[in-house]
PAGUZA-792712 format. One record per residue (C-alpha): x, y, z; residue in one letter. Coordinates in steps of 0.25 Angstrom, whole numbers, padded with zeros to 4 digits, always signed. Layout:
XYZA...
This chain:
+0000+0000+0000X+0011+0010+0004X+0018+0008-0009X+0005+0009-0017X+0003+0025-0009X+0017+0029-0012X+0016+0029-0026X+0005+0040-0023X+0014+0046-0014X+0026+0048-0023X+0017+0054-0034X+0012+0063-0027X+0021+0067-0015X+0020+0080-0016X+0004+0081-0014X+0002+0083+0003X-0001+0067+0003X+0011+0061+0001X+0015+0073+0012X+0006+0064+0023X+0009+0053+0017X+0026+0055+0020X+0025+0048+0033X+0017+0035+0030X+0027+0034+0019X+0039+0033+0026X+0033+0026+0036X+0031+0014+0026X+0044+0016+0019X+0051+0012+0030X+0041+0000+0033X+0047-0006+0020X+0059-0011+0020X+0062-0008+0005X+0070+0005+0005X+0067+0007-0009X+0052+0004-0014X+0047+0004-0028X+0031+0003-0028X+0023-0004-0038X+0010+0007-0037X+0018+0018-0038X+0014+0023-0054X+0029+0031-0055X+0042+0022-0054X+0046+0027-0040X+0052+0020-0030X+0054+0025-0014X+0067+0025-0006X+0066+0025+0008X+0075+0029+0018X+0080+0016+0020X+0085+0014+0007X+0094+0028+0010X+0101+0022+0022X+0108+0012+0013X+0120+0022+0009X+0124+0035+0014X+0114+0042+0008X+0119+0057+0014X+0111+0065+0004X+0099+0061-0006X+0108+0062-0019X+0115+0047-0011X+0102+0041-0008X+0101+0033-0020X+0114+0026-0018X+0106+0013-0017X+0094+0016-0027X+0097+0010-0042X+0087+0020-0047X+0097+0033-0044X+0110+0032-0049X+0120+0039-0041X+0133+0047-0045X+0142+0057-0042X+0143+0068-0050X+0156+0074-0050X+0170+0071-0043X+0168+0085-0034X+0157+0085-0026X+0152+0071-0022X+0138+0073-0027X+0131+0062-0029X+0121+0064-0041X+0108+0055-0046X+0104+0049-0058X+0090+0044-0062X+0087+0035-0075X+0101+0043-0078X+0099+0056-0077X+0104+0065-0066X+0097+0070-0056X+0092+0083-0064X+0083+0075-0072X+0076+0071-0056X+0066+0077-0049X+0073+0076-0037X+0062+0081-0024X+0064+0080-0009X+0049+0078-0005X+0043+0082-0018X+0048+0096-0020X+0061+0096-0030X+0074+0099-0024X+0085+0094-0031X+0084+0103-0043X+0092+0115-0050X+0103+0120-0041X+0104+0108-0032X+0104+0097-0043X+0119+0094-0041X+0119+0093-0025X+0105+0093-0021X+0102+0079-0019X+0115+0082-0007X+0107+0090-0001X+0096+0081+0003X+0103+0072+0015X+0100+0059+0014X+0093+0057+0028X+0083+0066+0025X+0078+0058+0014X+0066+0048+0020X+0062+0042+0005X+0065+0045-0010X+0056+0044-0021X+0063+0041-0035X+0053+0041-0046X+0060+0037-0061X+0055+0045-0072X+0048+0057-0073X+0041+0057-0061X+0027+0065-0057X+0023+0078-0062X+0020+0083-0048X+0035+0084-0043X+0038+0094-0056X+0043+0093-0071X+0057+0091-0069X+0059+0077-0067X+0065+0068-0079X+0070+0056-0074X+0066+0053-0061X+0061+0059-0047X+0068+0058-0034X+0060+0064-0020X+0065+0062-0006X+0057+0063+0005X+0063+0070+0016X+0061+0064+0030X+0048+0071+0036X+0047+0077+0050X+0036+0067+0055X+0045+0055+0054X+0059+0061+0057X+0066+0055+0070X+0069+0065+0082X+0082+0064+0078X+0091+0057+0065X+0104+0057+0067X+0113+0053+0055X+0129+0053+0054X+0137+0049+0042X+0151+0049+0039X+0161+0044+0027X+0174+0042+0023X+0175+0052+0012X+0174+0063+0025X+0158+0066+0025X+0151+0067+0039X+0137+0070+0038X+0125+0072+0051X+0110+0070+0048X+0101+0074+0060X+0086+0074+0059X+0077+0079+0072X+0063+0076+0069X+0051+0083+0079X+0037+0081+0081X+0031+0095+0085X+0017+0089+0085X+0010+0078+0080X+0008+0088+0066X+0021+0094+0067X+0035+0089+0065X+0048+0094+0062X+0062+0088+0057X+0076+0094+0057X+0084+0086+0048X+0101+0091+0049X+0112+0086+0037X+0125+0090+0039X+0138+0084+0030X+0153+0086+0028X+0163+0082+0020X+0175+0086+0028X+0189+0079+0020X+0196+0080+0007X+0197+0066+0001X+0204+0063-0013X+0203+0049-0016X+0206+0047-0030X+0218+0058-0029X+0212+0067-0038X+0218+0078-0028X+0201+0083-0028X+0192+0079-0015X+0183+0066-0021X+0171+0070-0012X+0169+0087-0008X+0170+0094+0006X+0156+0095+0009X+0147+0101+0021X+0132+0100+0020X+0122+0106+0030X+0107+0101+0028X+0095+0106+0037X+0080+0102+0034X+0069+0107+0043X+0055+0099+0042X+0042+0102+0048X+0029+0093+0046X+0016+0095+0048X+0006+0082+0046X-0008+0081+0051X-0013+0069+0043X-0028+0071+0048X-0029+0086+0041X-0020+0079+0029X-0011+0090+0031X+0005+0089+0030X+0015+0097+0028X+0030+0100+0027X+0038+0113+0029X+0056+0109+0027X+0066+0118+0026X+0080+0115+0021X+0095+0122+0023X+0108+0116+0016X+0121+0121+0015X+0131+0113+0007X+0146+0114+0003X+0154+0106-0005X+0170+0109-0007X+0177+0101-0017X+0190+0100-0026X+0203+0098-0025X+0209+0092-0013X+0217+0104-0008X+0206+0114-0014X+0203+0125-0003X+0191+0135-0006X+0195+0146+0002X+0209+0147-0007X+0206+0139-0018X+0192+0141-0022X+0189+0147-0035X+0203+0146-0039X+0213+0137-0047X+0222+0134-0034X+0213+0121-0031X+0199+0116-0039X+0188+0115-0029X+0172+0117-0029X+0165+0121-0019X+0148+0119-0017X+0140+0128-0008X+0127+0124-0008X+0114+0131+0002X+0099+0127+0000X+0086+0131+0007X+0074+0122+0004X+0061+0126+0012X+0049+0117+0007X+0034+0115+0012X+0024+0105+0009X+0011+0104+0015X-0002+0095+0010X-0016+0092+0012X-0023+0078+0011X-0039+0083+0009X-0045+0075+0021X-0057+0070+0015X-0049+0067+0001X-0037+0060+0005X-0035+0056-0011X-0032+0072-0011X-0022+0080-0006X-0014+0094-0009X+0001+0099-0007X+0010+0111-0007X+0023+0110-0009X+0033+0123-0006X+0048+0121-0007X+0060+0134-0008X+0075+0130-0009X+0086+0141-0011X+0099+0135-0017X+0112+0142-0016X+0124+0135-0022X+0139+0142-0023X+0149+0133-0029X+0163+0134-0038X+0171+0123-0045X+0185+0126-0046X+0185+0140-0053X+0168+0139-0057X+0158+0143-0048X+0144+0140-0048X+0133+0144-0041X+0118+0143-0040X+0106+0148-0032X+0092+0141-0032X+0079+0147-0026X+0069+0138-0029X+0052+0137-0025X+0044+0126-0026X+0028+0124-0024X+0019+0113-0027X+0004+0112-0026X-0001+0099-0027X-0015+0092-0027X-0018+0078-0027X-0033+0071-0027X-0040+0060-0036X-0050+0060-0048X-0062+0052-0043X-0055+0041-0035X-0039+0036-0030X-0037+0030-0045X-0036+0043-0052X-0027+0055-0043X-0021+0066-0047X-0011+0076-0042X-0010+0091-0047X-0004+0105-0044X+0007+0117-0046X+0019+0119-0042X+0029+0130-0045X+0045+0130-0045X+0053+0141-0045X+0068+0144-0047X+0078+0154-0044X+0094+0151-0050X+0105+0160-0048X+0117+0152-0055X+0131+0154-0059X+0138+0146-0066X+0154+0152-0067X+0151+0167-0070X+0138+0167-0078X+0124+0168-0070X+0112+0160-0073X+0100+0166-0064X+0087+0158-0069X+0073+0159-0061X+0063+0147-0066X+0048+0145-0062X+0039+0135-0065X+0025+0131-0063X+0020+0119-0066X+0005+0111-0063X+0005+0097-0064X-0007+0085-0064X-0005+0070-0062X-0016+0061-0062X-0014+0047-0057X-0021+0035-0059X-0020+0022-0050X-0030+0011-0051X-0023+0005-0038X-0020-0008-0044X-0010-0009-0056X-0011+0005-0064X-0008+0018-0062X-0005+0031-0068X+0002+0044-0066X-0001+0054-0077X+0004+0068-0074X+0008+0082-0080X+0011+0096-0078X+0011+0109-0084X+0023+0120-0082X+0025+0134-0083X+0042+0136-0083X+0048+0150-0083X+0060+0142-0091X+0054+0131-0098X+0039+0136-0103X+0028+0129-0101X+0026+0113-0101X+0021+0100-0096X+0025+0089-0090X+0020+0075-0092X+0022+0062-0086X+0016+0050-0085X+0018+0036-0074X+0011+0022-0076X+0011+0010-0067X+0006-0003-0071X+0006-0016-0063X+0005-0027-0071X+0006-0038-0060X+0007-0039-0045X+0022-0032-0040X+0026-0027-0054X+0023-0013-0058X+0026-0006-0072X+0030+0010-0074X+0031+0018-0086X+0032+0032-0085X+0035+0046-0094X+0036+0061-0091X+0043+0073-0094X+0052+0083-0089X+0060+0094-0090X+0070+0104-0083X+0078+0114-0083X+0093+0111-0082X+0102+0118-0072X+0114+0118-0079X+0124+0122-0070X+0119+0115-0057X+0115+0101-0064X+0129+0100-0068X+0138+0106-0058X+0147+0092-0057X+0154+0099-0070X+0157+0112-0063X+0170+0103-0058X+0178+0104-0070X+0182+0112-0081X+0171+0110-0091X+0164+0123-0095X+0150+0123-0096X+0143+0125-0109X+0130+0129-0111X+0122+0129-0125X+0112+0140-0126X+0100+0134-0131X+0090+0145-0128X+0084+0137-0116X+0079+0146-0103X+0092+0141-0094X+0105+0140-0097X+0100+0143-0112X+0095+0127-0110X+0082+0122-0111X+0074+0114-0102X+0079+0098-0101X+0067+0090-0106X+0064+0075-0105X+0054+0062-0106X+0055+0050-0096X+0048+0038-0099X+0049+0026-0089X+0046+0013-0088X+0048+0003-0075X+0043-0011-0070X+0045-0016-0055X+0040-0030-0052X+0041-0034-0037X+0041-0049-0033X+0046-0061-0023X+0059-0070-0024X+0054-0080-0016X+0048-0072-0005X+0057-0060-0005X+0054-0047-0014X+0059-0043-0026X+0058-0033-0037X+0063-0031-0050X+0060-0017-0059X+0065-0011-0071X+0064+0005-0077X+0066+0010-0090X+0066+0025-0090X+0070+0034-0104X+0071+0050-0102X+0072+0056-0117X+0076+0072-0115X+0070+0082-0124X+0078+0091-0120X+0091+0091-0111X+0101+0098-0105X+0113+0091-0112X+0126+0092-0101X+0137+0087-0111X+0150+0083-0106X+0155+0075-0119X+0159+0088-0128X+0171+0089-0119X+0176+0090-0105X+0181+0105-0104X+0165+0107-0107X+0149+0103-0103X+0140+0107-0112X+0124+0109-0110X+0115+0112-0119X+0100+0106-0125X+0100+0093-0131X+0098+0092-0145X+0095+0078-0148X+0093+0067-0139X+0094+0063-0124X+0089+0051-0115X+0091+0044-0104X+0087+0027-0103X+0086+0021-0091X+0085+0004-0086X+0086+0000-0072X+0084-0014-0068X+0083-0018-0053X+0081-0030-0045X+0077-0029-0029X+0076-0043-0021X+0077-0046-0006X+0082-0059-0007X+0081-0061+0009X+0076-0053+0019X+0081-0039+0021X+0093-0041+0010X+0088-0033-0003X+0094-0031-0016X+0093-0019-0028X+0098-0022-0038X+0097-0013-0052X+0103-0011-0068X+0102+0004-0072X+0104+0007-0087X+0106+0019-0093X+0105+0026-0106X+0107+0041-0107X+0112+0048-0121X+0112+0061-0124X+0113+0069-0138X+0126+0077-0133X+0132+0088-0144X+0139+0077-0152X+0132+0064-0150X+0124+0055-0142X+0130+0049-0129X+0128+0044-0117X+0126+0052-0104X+0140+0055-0095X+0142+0049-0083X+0130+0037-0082X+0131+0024-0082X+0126+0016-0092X+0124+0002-0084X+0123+0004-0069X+0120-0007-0057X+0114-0008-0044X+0114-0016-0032X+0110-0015-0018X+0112-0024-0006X+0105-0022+0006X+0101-0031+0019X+0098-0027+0033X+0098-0038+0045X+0085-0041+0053X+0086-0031+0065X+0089-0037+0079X+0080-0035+0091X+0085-0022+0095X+0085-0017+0080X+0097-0018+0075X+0101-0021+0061X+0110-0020+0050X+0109-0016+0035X+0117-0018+0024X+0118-0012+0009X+0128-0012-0003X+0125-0005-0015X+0133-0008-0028X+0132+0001-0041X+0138-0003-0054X+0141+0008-0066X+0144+0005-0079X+0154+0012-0088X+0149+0028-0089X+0151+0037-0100X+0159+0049-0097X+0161+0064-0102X+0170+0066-0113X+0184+0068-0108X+0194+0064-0120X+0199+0077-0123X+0205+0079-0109X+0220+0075-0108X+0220+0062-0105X+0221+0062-0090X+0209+0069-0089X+0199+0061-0097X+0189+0049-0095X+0186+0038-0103X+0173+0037-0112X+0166+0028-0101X+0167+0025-0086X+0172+0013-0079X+0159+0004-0072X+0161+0004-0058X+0153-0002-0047X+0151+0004-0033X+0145-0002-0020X+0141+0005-0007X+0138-0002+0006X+0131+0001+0018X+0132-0005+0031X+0119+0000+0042X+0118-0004+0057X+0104+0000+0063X+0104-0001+0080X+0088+0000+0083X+0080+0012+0076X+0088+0024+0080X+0102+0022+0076X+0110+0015+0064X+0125+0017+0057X+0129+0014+0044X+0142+0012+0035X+0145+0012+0024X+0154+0013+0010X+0151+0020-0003X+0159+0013-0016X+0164+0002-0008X+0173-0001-0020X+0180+0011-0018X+0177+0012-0034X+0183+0028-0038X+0182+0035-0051X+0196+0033-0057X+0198+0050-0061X+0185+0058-0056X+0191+0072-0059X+0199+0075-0072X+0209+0085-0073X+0210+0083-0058X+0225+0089-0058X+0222+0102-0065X+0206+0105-0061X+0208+0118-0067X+0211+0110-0081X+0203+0108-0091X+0201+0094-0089X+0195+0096-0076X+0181+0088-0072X+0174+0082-0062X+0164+0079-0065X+0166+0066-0072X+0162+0057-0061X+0157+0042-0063X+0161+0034-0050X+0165+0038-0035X+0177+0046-0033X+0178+0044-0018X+0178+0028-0018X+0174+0021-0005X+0167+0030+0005X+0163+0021+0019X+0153+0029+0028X+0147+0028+0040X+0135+0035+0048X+0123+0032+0059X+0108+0037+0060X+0102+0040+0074X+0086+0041+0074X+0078+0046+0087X+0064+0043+0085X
């Protein structure tokens, strides 16, 4: 039943029902032991990951949360900054809606290091949605959707105390204090604070393989529920303040910074986000309900690399009405509203200004139908007024068949479309010598128009026994054509990247294959084959996407013992990750010390994590990252003169750290 109600949940999380409904489904998350659940009611290809499912790895921020999910691919994207950066259906994470509880927030000046800004304890469940997702939560999702449910005041402990540290020198604190001020009111204070405090060269490249970092993080919840009124809702306000220092080994900022002395970068990044929600289940119709969503972020980011300096500023406000009821009975509902985004950027790229102010106001109708048996449908569309991109509309389309008990087939298509932010999507390049190019095409920003694309999906999950333990075995095919695209093109050579509009054609083909079985009790096993197929008309030819690996592999061990009298247990888990060959930027007319070949080398990586649990209030955990110690033979080109023309870091397609073993404990206080 619960997996039948959160298919209607996830499409319409935004609506004040999924708002009351927040506590009743974590409650039952945690009841199931799966960490990961796929449903078969649900009509979009969604699947739920619970905050069980996080605690397998150190998971310090969302962007290393899907260390241990084959649908998200994980990489870093440069050799500086230790960023971690997501891939869905092989696309990067621009082409994602990415939320945090239904209102967008990963998204223009925060798309390199936003997903680091959202610590990993916070998170109580992620949503990923493959393909283009529901109209409700905006137009600019192509690939996929991602939303992480923040941890709500009315479940929060008294008091959450997590501590982490690791060999490559970072120390980080979480503490949560959760109060009840009455039985409607409660209120949750949720602290993150983490350092990186050595310089640590293990490839002897003379640059730091990880940045000095320092993070400060503070979210203040309150929560308002009065379930017989049908009324909740949230008020949060957010502060974060992050530095990151990089480059050279003996690279000092206060002497060195902005000059040829020593190459270094440094990242100053501070961010406001106050949102509120608040919704209304009709007590006499409780099919209907109404929302309000409310949500300002300021984003100030001041950065340099070597002698380039970038910075950005981002105010941005978001508000969506939504309206949810049925057309005659439960089988037809719909869901409709407005919403209205509005931004503000002040950027500069090296010397050159690029102020740009965008408002957009869109209304949206999506009419579902669910004969509560083995068919539904999820038809929706909107209509929006863009100050940059005109008028358009938005369709999209989900279908869910169940042709027999436990098995469920999908097929999906929808549009969307976005505006690129050049300089922020891409700022892995801004550490090396390339120049960056642009083509005026006549578009509204950047002189580029907006990126344009269908997605069309199809996916089959059949669940089943092996002698009386479960099993599943599912299969997606997804195919994303771009009408038009913002073409990054690192093949015209590596003193340059050039954007500009795509003249021709662009696609991106995606298989994943996985298997899940529990072969005995509490011992699980995922197991998934990811192919990819992602070409691009570039100036001069058809070719492959950089950096993404054609063949990839996925396995993921984990068993926990049965707890003794006093609540005591152990649990085990070990992720293996195996990456074919990679094609990578053209780098022939370097000298020869500074060039890479035409493909990568496949490599495989493993993690492992080992998790002691005393009773319900306190646990510790270790753990390794590439236990193979597996390291990108060169990461930096030019590494000896970074001021040269054959400077670049950005070429990354394996660790450069090698083996990182940590360790940490949690502390809960009901």
């Amino acid at each position: 039943m619960y997996l039948k109600n959160s298919g209607v949940l996830l499409l319409s999380l935004v609506t004040c029902f999924s708002f009351a409904q927040d506590t009743l489904k974590t409650i039952q998350l945690q009841a199931n032991k799966k960490s990961i659940t796929k449903s078969l009611s649900n009509t979009l290809n969604t699947q739920v990951v619970t905050s069980k499912e996080l605690l397998k790895a150190a998971c310090c921020n969302l962007a290393e949360s899907f260390e241990t999910n084959p649908s998200i691919d994980v990489n870093f994207s440069d050799a500086l900054t230790g960023t971690k950066q997501i891939k869905m259906l092989g696309l990067t994470s621009p082409y994602l809606l990415i939320a945090s509880e239904n209102i967008p927030s990963v998204r223009g000046a925060s798309q390199a290091y936003g997903l680091s800004f959202i610590p990993g304890t916070w998170v109580e469940s992620i949503q990923i949605t493959k393909g283009a997702g529901s109209v409700v939560n905006g137009f600019e999702s192509i690939s996929g959707q991602i939303n992480a449910e923040l941890s709500k005041p009315i479940n929060e402990k008294k008091l959450f105390v997590n501590a982490y540290a690791s060999t490559d020198a970072r120390y980080e604190l979480n503490t949560h204090v959760g109060i009840k001020l009455n039985p409607k009111w409660s209120s949750s204070l949720l602290l993150h604070g983490n350092t990186r405090t050595l310089r640590k060269d293990m490839n002897n490249d003379g640059f730091m393989d990880n940045p000095l970092a320092k993070q400060l993080n503070l979210l203040h919840r309150y929560q308002y529920y009065n379930p017989e009124k049908g009324l909740v809702s949230f008020l949060s306000v957010q502060l974060m303040q992050d530095e990151k220092q990089s480059g050279q080994m003996n690279f000092d900022p206060l002497t060195d910074g902005l000059t040829t002395r020593h190459w270094g970068a440094e990242i100053k990044t501070e961010r406001v986000d106050i949102s509120s929600k608040v919704g209304y289940i009709f007590k006499d119709r409780p099919f209907q309900s109404i929302g309000f969503q409310n949500a300002f972020t300021s984003h100030r980011q001041q950065s340099y690399f070597g002698l380039r300096t970038y910075n950005i500023t981002q105010k941005s406000y978001y508000s969506n009405a939504v309206f949810s009821s049925i057309i005659r009975n439960t089988m037809h509902k719909f869901t409709t509203g407005l919403n209205l985004q509005y931004d503000d950027y002040q950027e500069q790229f090296e010397a050159t200004p690029y102020p740009k102010s965008l408002l957009d106001v869109g209304a949206y109708f999506e009419y579902t139908f669910d004969n509560a048996d083995n068919f539904s449908l999820v038809a929706g569309g909107r209509v929006d007024r863009h100050s940059s991109m005109g008028t358009f509309v938005t369709p999209r389309l989900h279908m869910r068949y169940n042709p027999w008990p436990f098995g469920v087939i999908r097929v999906s298509a929808g549009q969307g479309r976005r505006l690129a932010s050049v300089f922020a999507e891409n700022q892995n390049l801004m550490g090396s010598s390339r120049t960056f190019e642009i083509e005026n095409s006549g578009g509204d920003r950047y002189g580029l128009h907006p990126e344009k694309a269908w997605n069309y999906g199809f996916s089959f999950l059949q669940k089943f026994r092996i002698g009386i333990k479960n099993a599943e075995i599912g299969f997606d095919a997804y195919r994303t054509d771009f009408q038009n695209q913002v073409v990054v093109d690192l093949y015209q050579g590596p003193q340059q990247v050039k954007f500009y509009d795509l003249k021709g054609v662009s696609f991106a083909n995606s298989f994943q294959l996985d298997f899940n079985f529990e072969p005995v009790h509490q011992l699980y096993f995922r197991t998934a084959y990811k192919y990819y197929d992602i070409q691009t008309d570039y100036r001069w030819e058809r070719k492959e996407k950089p950096l993404q690996a054609k063949h990839r592999l996925f396995e993921n061990i984990a068993y926990e013992t049965h707890p003794t009298a006093k609540g005591h247990f152990w649990k085990f888990d070990l992720t293996f990750n195996w990456l074919g060959a990679q094609t990578l930027p053209y780098t022939v007319s370097n000298a020869g010390s500074d060039q890479f070949p035409a493909k990568s080398t496949p490599y495989t990586l493993a993690n492992m994590q080992c998790t002691h649990i005393f009773g319900k209030q306190f646990e510790i955990y270790v753990g390794v990252e590439n236990l193979t110690n597996y390291r990108q033979p060169k990461a930096i080109l030019g590494a000896n003169d970074p001021f040269g023309v054959s400077f670049d870091t950005s070429i990354v397609y394996a660790p450069v750290f090698g083996s990182m073993y940590y360790a940490g404990l949690r502390y809960k206080l009901d």
